[in-house]
BADO-996754 format. One record per residue: residue number from 1; residue in one letter; chain; x, y, z of N, C-alpha, C in turn. Coordinates in steps of 0.2 Angstrom, whole numbers, always signed. Layout:
<rs>
R   zake   tormi   marnu     n.u     n.v     n.w    ca.u    ca.v    ca.w     c.u     c.v     c.w
R    NUM       A       A       X       Y       Z       X       Y       Z       X       Y       Z
...
</rs>
This chain:
<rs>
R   zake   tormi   marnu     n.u     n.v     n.w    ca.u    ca.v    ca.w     c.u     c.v     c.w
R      1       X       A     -99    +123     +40     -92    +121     +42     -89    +117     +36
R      2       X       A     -83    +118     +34     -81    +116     +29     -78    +108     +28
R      3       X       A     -82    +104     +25     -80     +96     +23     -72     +96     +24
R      4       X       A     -68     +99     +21     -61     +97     +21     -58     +99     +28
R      5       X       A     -60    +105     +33     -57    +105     +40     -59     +97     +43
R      6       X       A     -65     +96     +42     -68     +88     +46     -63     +83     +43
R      7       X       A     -61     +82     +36     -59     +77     +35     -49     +77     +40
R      8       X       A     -47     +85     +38     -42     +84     +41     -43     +83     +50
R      9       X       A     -46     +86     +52     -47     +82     +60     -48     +77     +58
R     10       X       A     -52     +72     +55     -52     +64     +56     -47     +63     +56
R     11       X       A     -42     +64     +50     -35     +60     +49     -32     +61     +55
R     12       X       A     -31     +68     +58     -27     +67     +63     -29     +63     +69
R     13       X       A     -36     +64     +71     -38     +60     +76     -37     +54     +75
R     14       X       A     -37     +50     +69     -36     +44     +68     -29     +42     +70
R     15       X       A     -23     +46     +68     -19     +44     +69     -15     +47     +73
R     16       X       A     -17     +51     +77     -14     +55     +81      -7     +57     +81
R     17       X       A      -6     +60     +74      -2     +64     +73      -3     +70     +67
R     18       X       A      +1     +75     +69      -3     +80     +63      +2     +76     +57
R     19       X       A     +11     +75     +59     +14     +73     +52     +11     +67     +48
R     20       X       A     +10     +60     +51      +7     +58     +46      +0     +59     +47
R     21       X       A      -2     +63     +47     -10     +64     +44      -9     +70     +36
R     22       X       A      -2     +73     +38      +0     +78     +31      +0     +73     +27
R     23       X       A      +7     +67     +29      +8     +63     +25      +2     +60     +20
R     24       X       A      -4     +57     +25      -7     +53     +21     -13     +58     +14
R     25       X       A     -13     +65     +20     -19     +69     +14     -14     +72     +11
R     26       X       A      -8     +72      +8      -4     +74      +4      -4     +80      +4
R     27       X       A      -4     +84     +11      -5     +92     +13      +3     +92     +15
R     28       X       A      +4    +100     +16      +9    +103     +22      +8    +101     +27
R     29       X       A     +13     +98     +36     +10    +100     +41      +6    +105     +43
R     30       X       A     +10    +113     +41      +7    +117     +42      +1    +121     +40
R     31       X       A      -3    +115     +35      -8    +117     +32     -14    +114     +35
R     32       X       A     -11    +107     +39     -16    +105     +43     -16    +107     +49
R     33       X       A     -12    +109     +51     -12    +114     +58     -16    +119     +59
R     34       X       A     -16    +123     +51     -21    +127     +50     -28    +125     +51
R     35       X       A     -29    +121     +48     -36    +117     +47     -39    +116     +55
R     36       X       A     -34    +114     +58     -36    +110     +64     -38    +118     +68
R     37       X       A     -34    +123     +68     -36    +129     +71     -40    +132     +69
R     38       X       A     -42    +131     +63     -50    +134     +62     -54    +130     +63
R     39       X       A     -54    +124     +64     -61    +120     +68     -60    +121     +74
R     40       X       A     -56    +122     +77     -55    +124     +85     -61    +130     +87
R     41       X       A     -55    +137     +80     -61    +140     +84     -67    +141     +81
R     42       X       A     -70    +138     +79     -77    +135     +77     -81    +134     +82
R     43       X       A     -78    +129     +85     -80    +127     +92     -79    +131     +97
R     44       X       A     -74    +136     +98     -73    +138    +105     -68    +134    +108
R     45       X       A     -64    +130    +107     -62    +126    +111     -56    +120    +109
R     46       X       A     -52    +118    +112     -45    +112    +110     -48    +104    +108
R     47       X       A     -47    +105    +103     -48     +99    +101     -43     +93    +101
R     48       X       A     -37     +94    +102     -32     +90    +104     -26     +94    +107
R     49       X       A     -23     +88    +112     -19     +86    +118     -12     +90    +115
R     50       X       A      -7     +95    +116      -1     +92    +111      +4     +94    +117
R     51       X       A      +7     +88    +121     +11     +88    +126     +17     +84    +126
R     52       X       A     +22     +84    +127     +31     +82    +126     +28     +76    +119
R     53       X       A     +27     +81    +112     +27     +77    +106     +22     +71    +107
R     54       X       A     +20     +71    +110     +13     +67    +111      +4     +73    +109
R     55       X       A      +2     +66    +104      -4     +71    +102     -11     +67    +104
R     56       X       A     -15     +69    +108     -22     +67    +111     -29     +69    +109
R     57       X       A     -33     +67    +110     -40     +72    +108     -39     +74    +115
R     58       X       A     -43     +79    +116     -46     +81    +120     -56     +78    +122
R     59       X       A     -57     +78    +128     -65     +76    +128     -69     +82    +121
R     60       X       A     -69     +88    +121     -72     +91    +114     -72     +86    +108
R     61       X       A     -62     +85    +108     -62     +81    +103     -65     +73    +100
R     62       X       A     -65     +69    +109     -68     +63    +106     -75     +65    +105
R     63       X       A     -79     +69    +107     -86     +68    +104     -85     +73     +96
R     64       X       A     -80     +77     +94     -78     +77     +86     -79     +73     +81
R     65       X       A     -74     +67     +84     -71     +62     +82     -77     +58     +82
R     66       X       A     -80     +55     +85     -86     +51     +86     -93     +53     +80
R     67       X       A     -92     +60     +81    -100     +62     +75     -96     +59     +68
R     68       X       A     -91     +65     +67     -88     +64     +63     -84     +57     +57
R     69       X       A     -85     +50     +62     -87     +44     +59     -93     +44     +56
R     70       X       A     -97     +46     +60    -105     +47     +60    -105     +49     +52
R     71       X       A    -103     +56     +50    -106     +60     +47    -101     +58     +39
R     72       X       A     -95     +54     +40     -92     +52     +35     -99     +46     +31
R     73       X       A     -97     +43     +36    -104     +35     +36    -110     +37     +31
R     74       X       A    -112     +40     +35    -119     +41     +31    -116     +48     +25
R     75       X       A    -115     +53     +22    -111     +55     +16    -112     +48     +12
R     76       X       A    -106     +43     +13    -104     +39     +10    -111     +35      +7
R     77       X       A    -114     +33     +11    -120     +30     +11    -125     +34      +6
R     78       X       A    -125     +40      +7    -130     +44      +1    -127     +43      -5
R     79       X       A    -122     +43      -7    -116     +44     -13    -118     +40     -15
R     80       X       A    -117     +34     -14    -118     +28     -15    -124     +23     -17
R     81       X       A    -130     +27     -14    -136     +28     -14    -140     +29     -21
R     82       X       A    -137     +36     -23    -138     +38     -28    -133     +35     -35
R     83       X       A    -129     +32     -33    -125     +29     -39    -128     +25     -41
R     84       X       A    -130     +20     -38    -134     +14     -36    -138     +14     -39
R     85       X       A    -142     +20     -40    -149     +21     -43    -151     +23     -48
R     86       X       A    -144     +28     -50    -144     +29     -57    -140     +22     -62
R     87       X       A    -136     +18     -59    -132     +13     -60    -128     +16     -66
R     88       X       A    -126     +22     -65    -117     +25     -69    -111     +24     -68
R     89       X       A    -111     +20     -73    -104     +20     -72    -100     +23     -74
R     90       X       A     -98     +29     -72     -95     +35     -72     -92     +37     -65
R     91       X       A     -91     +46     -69     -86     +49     -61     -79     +48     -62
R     92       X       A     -77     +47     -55     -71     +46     -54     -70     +43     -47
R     93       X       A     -61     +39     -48     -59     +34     -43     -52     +35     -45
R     94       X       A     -51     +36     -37     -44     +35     -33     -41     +28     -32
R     95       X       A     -37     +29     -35     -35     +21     -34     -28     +23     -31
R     96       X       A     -25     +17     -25     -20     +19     -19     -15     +12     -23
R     97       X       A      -9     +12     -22      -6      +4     -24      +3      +7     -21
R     98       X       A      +3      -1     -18     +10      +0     -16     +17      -1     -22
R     99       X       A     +22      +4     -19     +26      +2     -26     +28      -3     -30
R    100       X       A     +29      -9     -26     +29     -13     -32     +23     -17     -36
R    101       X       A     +17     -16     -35     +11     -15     -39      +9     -10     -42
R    102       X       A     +11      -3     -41     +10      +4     -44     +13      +3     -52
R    103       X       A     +20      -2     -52     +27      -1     -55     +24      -8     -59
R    104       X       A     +23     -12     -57     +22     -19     -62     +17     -21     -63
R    105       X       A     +12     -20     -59      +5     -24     -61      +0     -19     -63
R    106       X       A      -1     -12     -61      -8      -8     -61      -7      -4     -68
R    107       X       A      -1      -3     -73      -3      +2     -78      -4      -2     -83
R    108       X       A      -6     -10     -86      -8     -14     -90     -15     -12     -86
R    109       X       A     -15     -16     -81     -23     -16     -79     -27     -10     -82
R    110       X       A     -25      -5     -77     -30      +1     -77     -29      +5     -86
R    111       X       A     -25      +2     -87     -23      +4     -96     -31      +2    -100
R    112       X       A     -30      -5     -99     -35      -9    -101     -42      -7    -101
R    113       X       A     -46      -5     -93     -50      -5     -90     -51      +4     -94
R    114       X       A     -48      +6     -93     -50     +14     -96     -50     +14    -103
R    115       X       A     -49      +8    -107     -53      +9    -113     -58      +7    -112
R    116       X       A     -61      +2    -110     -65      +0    -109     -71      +5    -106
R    117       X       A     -71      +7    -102     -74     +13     -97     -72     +20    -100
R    118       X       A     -73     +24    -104     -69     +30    -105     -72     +34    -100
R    119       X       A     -78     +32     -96     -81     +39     -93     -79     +39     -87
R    120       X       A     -74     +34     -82     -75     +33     -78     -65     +38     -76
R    121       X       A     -65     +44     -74     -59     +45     -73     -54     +41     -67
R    122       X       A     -48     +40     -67     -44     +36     -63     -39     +41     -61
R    123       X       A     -40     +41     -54     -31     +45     -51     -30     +38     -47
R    124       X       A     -22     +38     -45     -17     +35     -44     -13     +37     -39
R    125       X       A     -13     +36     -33      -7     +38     -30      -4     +31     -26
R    126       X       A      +1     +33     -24      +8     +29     -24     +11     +29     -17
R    127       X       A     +11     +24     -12     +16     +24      -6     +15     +18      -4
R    128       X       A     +20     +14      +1     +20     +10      +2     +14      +6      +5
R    129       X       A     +16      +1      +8      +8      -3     +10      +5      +0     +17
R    130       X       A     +10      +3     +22      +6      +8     +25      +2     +12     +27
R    131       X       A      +5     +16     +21      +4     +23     +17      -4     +19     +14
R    132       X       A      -3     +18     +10     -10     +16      +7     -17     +14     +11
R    133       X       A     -14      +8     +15     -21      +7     +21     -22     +15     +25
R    134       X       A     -18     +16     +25     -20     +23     +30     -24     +29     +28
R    135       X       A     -22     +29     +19     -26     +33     +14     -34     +30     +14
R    136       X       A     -35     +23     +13     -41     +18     +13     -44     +21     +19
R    137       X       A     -43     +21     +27     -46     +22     +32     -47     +29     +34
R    138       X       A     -45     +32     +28     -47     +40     +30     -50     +43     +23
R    139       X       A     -53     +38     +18     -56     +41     +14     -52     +44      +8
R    140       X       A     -46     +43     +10     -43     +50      +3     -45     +43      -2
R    141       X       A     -42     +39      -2     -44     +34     -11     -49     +30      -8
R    142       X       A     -52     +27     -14     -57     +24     -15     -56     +17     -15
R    143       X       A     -49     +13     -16     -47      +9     -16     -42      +6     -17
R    144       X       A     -39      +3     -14     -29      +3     -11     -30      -6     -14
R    145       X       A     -23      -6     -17     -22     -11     -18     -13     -16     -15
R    146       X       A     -13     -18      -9      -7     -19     -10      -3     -24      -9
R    147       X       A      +3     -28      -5      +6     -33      -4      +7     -33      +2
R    148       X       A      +5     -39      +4      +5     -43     +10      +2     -43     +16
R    149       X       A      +1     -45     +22      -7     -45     +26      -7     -38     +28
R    150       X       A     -16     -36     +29     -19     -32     +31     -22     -34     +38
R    151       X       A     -21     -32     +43     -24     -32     +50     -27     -28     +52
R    152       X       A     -36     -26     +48     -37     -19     +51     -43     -24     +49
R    153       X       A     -48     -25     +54     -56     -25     +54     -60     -21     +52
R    154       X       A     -59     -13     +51     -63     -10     +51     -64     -11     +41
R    155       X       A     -59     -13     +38     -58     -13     +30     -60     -19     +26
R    156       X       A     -61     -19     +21     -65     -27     +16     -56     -27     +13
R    157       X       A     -54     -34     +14     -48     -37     +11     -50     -41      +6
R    158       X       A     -48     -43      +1     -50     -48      -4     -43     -49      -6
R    159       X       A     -40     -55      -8     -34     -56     -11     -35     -57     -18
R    160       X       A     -32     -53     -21     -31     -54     -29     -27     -58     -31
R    161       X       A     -22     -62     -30     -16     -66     -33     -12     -67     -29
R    162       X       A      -7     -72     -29      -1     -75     -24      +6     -70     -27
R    163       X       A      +9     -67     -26     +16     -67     -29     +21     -70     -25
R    164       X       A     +26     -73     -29     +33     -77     -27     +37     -68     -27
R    165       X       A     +41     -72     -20     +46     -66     -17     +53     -71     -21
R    166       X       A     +58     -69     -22     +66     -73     -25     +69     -67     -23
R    167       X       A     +76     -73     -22     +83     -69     -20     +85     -66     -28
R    168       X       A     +89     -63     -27     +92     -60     -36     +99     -58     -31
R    169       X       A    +102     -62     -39    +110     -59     -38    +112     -58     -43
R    170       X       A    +118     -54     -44    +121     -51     -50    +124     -60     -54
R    171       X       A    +122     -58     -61    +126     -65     -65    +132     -67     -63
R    172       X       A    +136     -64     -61    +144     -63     -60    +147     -67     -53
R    173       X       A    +138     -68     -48    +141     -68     -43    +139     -77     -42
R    174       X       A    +146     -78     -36    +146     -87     -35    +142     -89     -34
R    175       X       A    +135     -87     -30    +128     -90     -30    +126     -90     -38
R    176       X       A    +123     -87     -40    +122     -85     -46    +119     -94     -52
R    177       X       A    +121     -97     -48    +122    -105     -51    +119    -108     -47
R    178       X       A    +116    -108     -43    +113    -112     -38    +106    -113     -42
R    179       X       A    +101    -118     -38     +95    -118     -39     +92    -117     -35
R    180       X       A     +93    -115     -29     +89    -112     -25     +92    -111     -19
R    181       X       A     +91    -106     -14     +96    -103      -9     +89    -103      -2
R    182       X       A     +95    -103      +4     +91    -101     +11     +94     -95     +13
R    183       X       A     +90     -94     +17     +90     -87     +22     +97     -86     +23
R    184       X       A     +99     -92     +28    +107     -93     +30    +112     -92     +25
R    185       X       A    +111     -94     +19    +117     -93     +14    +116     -87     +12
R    186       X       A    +110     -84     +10    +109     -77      +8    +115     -73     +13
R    187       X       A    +111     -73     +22    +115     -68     +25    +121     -68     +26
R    188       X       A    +125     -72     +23    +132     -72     +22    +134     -67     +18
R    189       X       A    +130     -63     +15    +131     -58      +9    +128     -50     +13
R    190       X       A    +133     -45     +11    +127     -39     +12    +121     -39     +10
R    191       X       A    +116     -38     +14    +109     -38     +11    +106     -30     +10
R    192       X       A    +101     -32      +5     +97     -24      +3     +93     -27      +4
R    193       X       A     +86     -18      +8     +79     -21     +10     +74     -16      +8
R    194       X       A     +72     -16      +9     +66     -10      +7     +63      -6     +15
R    195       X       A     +61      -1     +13     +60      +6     +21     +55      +1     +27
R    196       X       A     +54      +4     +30     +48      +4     +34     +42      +7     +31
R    197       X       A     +38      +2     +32     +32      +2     +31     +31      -2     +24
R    198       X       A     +36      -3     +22     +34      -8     +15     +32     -16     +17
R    199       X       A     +25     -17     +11     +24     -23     +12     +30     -31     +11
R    200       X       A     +33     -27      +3     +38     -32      +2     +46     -35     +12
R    201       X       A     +44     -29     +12     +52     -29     +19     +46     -34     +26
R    202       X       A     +41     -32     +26     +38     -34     +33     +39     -41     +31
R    203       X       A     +37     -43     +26     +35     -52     +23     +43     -53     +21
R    204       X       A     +47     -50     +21     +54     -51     +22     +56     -55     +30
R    205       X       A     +56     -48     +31     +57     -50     +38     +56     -56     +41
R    206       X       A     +49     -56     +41     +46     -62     +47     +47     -69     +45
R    207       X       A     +48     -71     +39     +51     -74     +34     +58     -78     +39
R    208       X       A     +62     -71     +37     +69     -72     +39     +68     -72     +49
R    209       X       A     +66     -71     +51     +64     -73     +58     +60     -78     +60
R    210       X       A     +57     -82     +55     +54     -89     +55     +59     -92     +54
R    211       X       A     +64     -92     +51     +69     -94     +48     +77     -96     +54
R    212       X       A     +75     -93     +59     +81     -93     +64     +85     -87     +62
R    213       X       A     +84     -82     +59     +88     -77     +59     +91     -70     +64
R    214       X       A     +94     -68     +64     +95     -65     +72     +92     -56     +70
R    215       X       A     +88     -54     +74     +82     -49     +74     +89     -47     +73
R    216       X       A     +96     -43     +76    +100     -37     +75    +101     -39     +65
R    217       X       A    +105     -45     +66    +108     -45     +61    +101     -40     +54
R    218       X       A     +96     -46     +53     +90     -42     +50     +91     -34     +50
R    219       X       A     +92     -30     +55     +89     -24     +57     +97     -19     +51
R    220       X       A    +102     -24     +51    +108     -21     +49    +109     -20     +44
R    221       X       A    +103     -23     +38    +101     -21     +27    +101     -14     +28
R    222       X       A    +104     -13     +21    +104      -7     +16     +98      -5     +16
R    223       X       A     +95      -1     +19     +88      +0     +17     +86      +5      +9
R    224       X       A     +82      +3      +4     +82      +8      +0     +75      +8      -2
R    225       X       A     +70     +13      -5     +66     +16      -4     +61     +14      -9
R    226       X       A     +64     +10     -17     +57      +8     -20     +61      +0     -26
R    227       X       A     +59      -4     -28     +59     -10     -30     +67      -9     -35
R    228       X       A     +66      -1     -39     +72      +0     -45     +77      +1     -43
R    229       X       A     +77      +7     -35     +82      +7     -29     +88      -2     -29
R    230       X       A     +86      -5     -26     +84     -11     -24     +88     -14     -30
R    231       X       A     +86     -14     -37     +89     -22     -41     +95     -17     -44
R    232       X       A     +95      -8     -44    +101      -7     -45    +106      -8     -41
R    233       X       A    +106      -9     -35    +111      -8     -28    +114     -16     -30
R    234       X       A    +108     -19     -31    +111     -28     -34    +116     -30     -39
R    235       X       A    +112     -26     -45    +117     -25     -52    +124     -22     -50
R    236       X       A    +123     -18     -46    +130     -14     -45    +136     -17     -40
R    237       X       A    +134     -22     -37    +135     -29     -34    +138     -24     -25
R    238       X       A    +131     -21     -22    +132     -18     -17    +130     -24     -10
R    239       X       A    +126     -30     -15    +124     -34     -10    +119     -41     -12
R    240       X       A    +116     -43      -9    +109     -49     -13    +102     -44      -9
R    241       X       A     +97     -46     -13     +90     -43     -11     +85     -47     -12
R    242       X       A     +80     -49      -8     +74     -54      -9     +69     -47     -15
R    243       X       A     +66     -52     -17     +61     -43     -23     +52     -50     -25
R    244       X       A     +48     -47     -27     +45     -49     -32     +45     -51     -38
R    245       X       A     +44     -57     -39     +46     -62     -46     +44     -57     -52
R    246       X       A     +38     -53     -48     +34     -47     -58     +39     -42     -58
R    247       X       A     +43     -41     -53     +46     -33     -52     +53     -35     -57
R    248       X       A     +55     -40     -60     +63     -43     -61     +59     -45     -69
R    249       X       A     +57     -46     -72     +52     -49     -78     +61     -47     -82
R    250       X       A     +58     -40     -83     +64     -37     -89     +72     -37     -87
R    251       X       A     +74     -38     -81     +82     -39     -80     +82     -47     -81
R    252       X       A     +79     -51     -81     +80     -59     -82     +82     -60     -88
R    253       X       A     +78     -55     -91     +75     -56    -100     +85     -53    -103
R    254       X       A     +87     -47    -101     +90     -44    -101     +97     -46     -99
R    255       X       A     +98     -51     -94    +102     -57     -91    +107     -52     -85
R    256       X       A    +105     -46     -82    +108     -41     -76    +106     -43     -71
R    257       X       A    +102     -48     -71    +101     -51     -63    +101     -59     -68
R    258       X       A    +101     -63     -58    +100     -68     -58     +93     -71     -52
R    259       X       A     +88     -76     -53     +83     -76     -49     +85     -81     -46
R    260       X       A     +81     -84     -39     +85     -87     -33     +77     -90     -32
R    261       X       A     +75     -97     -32     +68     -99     -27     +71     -98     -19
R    262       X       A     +68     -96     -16     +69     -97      -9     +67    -104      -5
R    263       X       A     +73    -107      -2     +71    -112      +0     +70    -112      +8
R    264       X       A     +65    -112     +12     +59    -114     +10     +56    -110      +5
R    265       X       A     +51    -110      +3     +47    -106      -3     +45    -102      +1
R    266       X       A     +47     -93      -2     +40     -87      +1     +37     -83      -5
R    267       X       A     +32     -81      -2     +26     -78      -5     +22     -75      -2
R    268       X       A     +17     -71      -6     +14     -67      +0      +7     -64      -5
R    269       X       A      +1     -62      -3      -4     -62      -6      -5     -51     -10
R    270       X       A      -6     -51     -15     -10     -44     -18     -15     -45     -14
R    271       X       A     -18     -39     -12     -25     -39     -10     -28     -33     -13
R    272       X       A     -35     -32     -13     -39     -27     -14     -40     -27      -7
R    273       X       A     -41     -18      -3     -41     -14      +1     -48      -9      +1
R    274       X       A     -52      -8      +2     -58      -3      +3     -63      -1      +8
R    275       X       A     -65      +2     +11     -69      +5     +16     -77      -2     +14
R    276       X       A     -80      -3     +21     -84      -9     +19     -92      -5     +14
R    277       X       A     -92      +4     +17     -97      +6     +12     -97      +8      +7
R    278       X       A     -91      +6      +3     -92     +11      -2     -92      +5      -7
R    279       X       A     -95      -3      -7     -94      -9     -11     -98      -9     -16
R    280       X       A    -105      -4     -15    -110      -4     -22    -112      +3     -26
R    281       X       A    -102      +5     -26    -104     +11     -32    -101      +7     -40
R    282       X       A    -106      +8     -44    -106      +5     -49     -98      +5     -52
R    283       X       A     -96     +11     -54     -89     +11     -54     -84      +7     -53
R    284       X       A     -83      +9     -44     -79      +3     -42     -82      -4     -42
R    285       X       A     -89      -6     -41     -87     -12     -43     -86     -15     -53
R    286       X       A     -85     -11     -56     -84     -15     -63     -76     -15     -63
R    287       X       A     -76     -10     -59     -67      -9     -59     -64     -15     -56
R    288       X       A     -67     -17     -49     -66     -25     -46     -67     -30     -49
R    289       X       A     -72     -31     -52     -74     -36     -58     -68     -36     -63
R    290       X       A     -65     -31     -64     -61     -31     -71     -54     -34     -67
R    291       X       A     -53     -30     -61     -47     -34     -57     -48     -39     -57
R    292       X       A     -52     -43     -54     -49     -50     -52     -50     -52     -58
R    293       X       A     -53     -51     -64     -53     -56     -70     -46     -53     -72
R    294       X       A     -43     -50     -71     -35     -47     -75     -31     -52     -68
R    295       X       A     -32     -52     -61     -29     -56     -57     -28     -64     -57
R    296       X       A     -33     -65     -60     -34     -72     -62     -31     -74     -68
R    297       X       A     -31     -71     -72     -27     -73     -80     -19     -72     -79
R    298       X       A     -16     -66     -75     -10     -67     -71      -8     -73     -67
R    299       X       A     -14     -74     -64     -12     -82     -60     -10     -85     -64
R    300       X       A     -13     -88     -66     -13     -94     -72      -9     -96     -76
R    301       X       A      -7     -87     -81      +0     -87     -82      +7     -87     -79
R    302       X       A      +6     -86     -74     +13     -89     -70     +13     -94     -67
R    303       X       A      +7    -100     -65      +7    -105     -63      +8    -110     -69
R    304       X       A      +9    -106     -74      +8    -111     -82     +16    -112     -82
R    305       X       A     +19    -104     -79     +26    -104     -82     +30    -108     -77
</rs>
């Protein structure tokens, strides 16, 4: 039986959908349609429910699903086993990161680290902070890096650094002068936000709902898809936007935005993200070692500034 039919049934059983299960293994749906029909008839048998757009195991399916943690587990565990033993560090790692750490913080790091490591190959792939847990809990990356909480026990969280969230408005505009702005001032202005599923928009929100702000109004931002989206919509004076303080470095420097503390203060945690068995392959752990010592000298220097 073929590894990749297994992995794509887990992703859908996991998330009980074929689309984002395409989504996360970066397939066609109809590719994994395929897959899931050839493990079917493998079996002889339906593996999953698909009734008025609702998808289900079927009883074949949950005892699928149930080896199939089984048999991910222990793989993992041999892998690892043997890495362990050889203690190489080498190979290769997937590393998963939400846009706005994909975009400001990871291509110094992993620049760095891959000199230092030349044998250790690195892929990258890019979606927001949903996207990425959801790649971690089905195995496609090795390990996800992103912004703001994780709520999944089954996964090891480690925070890497604090990032400051700020208002940004265009030089030109009347706030523009202030020293520090609230929720309520903000939402007198059009707002721009970022999609669903992004880290930055959740820690938005709850924020501005901590805040007394009204869930409709919230729900009524420009929604726009990644951090460069976002401060051009601001520069072009479409509206005001909360961002990360590392994502704005070069428009401050440049003097096309203006930054805003937020009063009260918000902020929100980087985290490292990874499956809890995969913690002693040599690779990724030098690669975590090299993070948090690149996490902490960023602290420092932003706590300095």
């Amino acid at each position: 039986m073929s590894d990749r039919r297994l992995q794509v049934f887990h992703a859908v059983a996991r998330l009980l959908s074929f689309t984002k299960a395409a989504e996360v293994l970066h397939m066609t749906q109809p590719a994994v349609t395929f897959q899931i029909r050839q493990l079917e008839d493998q079996f002889d048998t339906r593996l999953f429910d698909r009734t008025h757009n609702r998808v289900s195991l079927t009883e074949a399916g949950a005892i699928v699903f149930e080896y199939s943690e089984k048999i991910f587990e222990h793989y993992n565990e041999m892998e690892n086993a043997i890495r362990e033993m050889t203690d190489d560090i080498s190979g290769s790692l997937t590393i998963g990161a939400s846009t706005t750490i994909s975009e400001y913080m990871l291509p110094a790091l992993l620049g760095d680290f891959k000199a230092k490591n030349m044998d250790v190959k690195l892929r990258l792939r890019v979606s927001n902070t949903e996207g990425i847990v959801s790649m971690v809990e089905n195995n496609v990356i090795d390990l996800g890096v992103v912004e703001g909480p994780v709520n999944n026990k089954n996964l090891l969280v480690e925070v890497c650094r604090t990032d400051e969230l700020v208002a940004i408005v265009p030089p030109q505009h009347p706030m523009a002068g202030l020293k520090q702005v609230t929720v309520q001032e903000l939402m007198q202005h059009p707002f721009i936000c970022r999609e669903e599923g992004s880290g930055t928009r959740e820690v938005t929100i709850d924020y501005f709902l901590e805040q007394g702000v009204d869930k409709h109004a919230v729900n009524n931002c420009l929604e726009l898809g990644s951090p460069e989206a976002v401060k051009g919509a601001v520069e072009a004076g479409m509206g005001l936007s909360i961002v990360s303080s590392a994502s704005i470095v070069k428009e401050l420097k440049l003097g096309t935005l203006v930054s805003l503390p937020m009063q009260p203060p918000l902020s929100r945690d980087f985290s490292f993200v990874r499956q809890r068995q995969k913690f002693k392959v040599p690779a990724m752990e030098e690669l975590l070692e090299f993070a948090r010592n690149y996490c902490k000298q960023a602290q420092q220097a932003q706590s300095a500034a």
